[in-house]
ZAMARGU-4260 file (C-alpha; in steps of 0.2 Angstrom, whole numbers, plus 5000, padded with zeros to 4 digits):
<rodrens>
0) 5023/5225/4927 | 5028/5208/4933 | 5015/5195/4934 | 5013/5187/4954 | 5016/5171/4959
5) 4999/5167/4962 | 4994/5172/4944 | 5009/5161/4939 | 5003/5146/4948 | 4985/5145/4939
10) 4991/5148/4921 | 5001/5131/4926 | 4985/5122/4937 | 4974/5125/4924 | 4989/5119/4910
15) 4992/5104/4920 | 4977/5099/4926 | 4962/5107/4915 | 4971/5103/4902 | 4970/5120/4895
20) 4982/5128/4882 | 4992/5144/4885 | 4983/5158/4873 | 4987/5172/4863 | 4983/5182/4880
25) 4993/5173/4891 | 5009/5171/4882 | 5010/5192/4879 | 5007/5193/4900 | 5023/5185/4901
30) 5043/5190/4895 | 5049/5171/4896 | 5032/5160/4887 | 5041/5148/4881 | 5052/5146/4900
35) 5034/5145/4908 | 5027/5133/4896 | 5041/5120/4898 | 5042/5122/4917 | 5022/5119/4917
40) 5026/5102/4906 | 5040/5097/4917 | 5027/5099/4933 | 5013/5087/4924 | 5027/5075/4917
45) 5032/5074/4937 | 5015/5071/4942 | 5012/5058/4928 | 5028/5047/4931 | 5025/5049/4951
50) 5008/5040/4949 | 5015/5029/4934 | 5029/5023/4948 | 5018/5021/4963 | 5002/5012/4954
55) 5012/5002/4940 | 4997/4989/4939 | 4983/5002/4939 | 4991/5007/4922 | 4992/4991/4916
60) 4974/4987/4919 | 4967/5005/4912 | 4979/5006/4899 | 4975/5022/4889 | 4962/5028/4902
65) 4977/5029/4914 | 4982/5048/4911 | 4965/5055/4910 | 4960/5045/4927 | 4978/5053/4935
70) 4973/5068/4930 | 4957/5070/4936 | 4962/5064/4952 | 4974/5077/4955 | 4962/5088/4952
75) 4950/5080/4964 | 4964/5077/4977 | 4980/5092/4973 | 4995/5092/4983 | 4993/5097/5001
80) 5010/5088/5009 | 5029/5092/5007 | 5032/5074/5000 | 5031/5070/4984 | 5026/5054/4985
85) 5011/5059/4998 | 5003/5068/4982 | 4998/5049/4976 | 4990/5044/4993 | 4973/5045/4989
90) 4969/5036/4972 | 4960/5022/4980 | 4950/5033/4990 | 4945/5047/4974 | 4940/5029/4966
95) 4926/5025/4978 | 4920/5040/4978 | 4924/5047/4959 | 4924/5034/4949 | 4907/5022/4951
100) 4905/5018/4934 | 4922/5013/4933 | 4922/5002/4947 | 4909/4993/4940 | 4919/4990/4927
105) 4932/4985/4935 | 4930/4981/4953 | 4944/4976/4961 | 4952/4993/4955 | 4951/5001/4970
110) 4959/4988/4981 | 4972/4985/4967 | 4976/5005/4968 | 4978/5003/4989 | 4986/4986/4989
115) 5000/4996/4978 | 4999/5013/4988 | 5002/5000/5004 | 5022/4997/4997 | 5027/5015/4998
120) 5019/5015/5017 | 5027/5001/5021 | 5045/5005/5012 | 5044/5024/5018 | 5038/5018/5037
125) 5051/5030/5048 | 5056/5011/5058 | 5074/5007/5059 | 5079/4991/5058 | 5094/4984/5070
130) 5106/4968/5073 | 5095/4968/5092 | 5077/4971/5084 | 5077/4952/5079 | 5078/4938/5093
135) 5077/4923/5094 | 5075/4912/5109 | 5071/4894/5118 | 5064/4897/5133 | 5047/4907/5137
140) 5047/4919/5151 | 5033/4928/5159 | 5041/4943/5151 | 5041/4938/5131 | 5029/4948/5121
145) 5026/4944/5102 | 5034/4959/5092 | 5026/4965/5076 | 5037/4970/5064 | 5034/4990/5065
150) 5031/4992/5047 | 5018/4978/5045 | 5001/4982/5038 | 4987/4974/5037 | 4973/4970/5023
155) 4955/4964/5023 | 4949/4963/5004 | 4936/4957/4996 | 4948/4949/4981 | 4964/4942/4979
160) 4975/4955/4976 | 4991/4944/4978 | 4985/4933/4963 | 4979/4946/4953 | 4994/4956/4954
165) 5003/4942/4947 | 4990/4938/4933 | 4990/4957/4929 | 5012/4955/4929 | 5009/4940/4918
170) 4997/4944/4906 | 5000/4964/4903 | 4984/4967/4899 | 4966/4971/4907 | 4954/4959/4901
175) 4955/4946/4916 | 4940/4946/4925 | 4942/4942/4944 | 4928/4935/4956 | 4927/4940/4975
180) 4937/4931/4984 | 4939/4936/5002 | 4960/4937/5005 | 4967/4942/5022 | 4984/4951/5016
185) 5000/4958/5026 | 5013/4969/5018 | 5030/4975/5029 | 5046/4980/5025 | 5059/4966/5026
190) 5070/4970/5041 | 5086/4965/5032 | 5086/4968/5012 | 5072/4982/5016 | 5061/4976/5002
195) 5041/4974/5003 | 5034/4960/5007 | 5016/4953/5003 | 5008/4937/5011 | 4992/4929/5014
200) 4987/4923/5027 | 4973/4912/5033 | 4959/4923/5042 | 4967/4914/5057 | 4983/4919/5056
205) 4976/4936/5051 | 4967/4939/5068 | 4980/4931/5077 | 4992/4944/5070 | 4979/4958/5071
210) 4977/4954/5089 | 4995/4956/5091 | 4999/4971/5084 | 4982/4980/5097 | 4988/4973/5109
215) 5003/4973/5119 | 5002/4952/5121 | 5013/4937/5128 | 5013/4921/5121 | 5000/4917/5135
220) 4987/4927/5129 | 4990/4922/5110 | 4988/4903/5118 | 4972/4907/5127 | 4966/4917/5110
225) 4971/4903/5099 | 4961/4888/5111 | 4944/4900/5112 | 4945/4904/5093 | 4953/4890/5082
230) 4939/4878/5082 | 4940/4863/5078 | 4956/4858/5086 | 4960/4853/5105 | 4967/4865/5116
235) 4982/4857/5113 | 4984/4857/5095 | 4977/4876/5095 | 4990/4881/5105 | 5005/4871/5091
240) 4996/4881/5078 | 4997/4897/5084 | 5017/4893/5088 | 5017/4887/5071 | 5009/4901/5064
245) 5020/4914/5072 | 5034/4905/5070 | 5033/4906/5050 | 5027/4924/5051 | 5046/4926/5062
250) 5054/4917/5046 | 5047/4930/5032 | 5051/4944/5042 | 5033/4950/5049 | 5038/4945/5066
255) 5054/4950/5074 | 5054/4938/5089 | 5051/4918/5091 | 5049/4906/5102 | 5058/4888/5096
260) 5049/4875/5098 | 5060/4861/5105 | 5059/4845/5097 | 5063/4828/5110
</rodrens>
């Protein structure tokens, strides 16, 4: 009698992700063991390099905890999309809620783990990209809305995470301890060479931008936002900042329109 699919599909959960042998018993309920014990390796293999590729720095920084960690979170979180990569979307979150200890630890792990889930978004993000998408003009009509890149996203943290990617890149190890730091990050995806892009941002700049992307805005209402808010400056010099602001945001690619500032 041929086994079912379903009977098939727990000998492999439980091989994959209770990390349970096959036995005696299981490997005389089916013709082709060995096919079934090499297809049931090839599925964990898969799932291992997917989060190996996707959390790159998590690994660095739990080193040999890395596997175990994966695969109790695949446990905690299996499949339930088409995509591949979609299997890997919830690591950050099963760490709030899974992994106290751990956290305590190390706590920046959880923003480390969506600060890296944040480049698949952004590189994955169904936007098209086009010779018109990205203006650039020298007068301001009553018409001329600020436009986001459509891929952009944006990050709140408690910690750095720009600089500790790089000290994690760097160092290859997970014995740097990092302090809280608040950090006000965007990531998008580059609207010519398609790469992710991260950048920090004053927490200005952040809410200027944030403000942008809620709201369908002119550079009116980003001029009135940026004289109420940017204390500190006259009205005048707010309204400069803002351009300023938005005009480097235009030049990394997190904007796709600009308004030139003509020099006399």
């Amino acid at each position: 009698m041929q086994n079912s699919l379903q009977s098939i599909q727990k000998y492999i959960k439980d091989y994959c992700l209770e990390s349970k042998e096959f036995d005696t018993e299981i490997s005389t309920k089916f013709q082709d063991f060995a096919g079934l014990e090499i297809y049931a390796n090839l599925i964990w293999f898969g799932w291992l390099d997917l989060m190996t590729c996707v959390y790159p720095l998590c690994k660095i920084v739990l080193g040999d905890n890395f596997i175990a960690i994966s695969r109790n979170y695949l446990k905690t979180y299996p499949a339930n999309n088409f995509h591949f990569n979609k299997l890997a979307k919830n690591f950050s979150r099963y760490l709030l809620r899974h992994e106290e200890r751990l956290l305590k630890k190390i706590p920046y792990l959880a923003e480390l783990a969506h600060y890296e889930w944040i480049e698949i978004e952004c590189i994955e993000d169904s936007a098209h990209f086009n010779q018109e998408t990205i203006t650039f003009v020298n007068e301001l009509t009553d018409d001329f809305k600020l436009k986001p890149n459509p891929t952009l996203k944006l990050m709140h943290l408690q910690y750095p995470l720009i600089k500790i990617a790089d000290k994690i890149i760097q160092n290859k190890n997970s014995h740097t301890k990092f302090r809280k730091k608040e950090s006000f990050i965007i990531a998008f995806r580059h609207p010519q060479n398609h790469e992710c892009v991260y950048s920090e941002l004053s927490e200005f700049a952040y809410k200027l931008l944030s403000l942008a992307i809620n709201q369908s805005l002119q550079y009116q209402d980003l001029a009135l936002y940026a004289m109420n808010n940017n204390l500190g400056l006259s009205p005048q010099n707010a309204i400069i900042d803002s351009i300023v602001i938005m005009e480097k945001l235009y030049n990394i690619g997190a904007v796709l329109n600009q308004l030139k500032i003509l020099e006399t």
